[in-house]
C-alpha positions in Angstrom: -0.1 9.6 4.4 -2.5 10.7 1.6 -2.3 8.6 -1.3 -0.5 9.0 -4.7 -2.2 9.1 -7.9 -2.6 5.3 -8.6 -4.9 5.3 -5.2 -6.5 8.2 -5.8 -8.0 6.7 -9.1 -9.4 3.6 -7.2 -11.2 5.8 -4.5 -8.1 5.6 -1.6 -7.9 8.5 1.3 -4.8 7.2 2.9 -1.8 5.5 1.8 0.8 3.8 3.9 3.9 5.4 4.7 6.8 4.4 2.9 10.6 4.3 3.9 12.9 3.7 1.1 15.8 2.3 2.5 18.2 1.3 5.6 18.9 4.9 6.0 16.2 6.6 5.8 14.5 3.8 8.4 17.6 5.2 10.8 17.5 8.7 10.5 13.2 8.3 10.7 14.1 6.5 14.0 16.6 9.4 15.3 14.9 11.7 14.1 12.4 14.6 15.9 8.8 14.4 15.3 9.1 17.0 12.2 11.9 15.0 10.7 10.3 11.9 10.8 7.2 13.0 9.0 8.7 14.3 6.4 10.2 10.9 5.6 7.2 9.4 5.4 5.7 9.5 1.9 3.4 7.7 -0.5 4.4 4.7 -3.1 5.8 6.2 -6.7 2.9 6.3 -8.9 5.2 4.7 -11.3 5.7 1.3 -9.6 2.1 0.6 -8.6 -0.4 -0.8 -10.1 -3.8 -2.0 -9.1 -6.4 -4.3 -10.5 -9.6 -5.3 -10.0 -11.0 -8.2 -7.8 -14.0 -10.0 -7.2 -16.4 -8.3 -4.4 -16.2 -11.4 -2.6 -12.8 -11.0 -1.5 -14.2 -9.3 1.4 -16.4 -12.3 3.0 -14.1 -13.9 5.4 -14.0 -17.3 5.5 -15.0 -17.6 1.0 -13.3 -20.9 -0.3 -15.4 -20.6 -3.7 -13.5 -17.4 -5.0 -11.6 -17.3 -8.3 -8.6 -15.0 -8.3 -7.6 -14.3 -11.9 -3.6 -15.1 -11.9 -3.4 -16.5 -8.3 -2.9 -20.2 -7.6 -5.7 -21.8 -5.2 -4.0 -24.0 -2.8 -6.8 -25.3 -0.6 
């Protein structure tokens, strides 16, 4: 789905789809193609946040990275 304003500020095109509860997860599945999209919506911009991390998140396979507030269990 496109993103909400929290991704938008980072540089995101696309968000995941979101189902808030047991419900809506039941009438998405029941529902007709129409119905179902319009249950799927972004994360509430005001219970995201994001942060930064180190570019070297991204090499697979890194043991030497240093995640601010993350315990490194090796």
């Amino acid at each position: 789905v496109d993103p909400n304003e929290v991704l938008q500020s980072v540089g995101h095109h696309r968000s995941p789809a979101l189902l808030r509860d047991g419900e809506e997860a039941r009438d998405w599945l029941h529902a007709d193609r129409q119905q179902a999209r319009e249950l799927l919506r972004p994360h509430p911009n005001e219970t995201m946040g994001v942060e930064a991390v180190p570019m070297g998140i991204k090499i697979p396979g890194n043991q030497a990275l240093e995640l601010p507030g993350v315990l490194n269990r090796r």
